[in-house]
N, C-alpha and C positions, 0 to 999 in steps of 0.2 A: 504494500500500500504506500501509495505517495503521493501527497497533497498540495496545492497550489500556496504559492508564496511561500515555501518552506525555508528560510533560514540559512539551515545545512546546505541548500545549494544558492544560497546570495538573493535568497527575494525575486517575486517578481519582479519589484520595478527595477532592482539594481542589476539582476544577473538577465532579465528578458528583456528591460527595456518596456515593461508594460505588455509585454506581447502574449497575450492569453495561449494565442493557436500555438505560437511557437515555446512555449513552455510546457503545454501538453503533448506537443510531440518529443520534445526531451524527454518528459518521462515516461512517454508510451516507450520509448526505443529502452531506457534505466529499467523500467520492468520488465521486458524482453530480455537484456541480457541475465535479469535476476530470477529471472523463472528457469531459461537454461544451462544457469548453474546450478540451480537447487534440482531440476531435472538428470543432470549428469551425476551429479553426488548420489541423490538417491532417486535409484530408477524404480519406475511404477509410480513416481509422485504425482498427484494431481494437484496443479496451482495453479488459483486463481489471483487476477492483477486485479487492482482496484485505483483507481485515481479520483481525489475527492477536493472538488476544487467550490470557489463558493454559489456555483451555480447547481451544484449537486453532488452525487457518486457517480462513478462512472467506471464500467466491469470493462478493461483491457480484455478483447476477445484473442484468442489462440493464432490470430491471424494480426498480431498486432504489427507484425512488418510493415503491412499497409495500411496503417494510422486506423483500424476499424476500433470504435468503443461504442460502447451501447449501456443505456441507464439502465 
């Protein structure tokens, strides 16, 4: 899980510049690589991504290569 304006990665407005879209694709791609590692480590895992920004949650689908999220 990882949520909008967080801190850890410098804030929306300082590390995105305000940029909603383009900070949700950062961390669509940060829960992508963090799902296939916890995939590789322990195989048979089933993980689920969640990105929770203040417009809502929003479940990073298995296809999250191509920026696909769905509430």
């Amino acid at each position: 899980m990882l949520h909008s304006d967080c801190g850890a990665y410098g804030g929306l407005a300082a590390r995105f510049r305000g940029d909603a879209e383009a900070e949700a694709a950062h961390y669509r791609a940060e829960l992508g690589r963090a799902s296939e590692v916890l995939k590789a480590a322990i195989p048979g895992l089933t993980v689920e991504c969640f990105f929770l920004s203040f417009d809502g949650a929003w479940v990073v689908d298995e296809g999250w290569a191509d920026g696909a999220i769905r509430t």
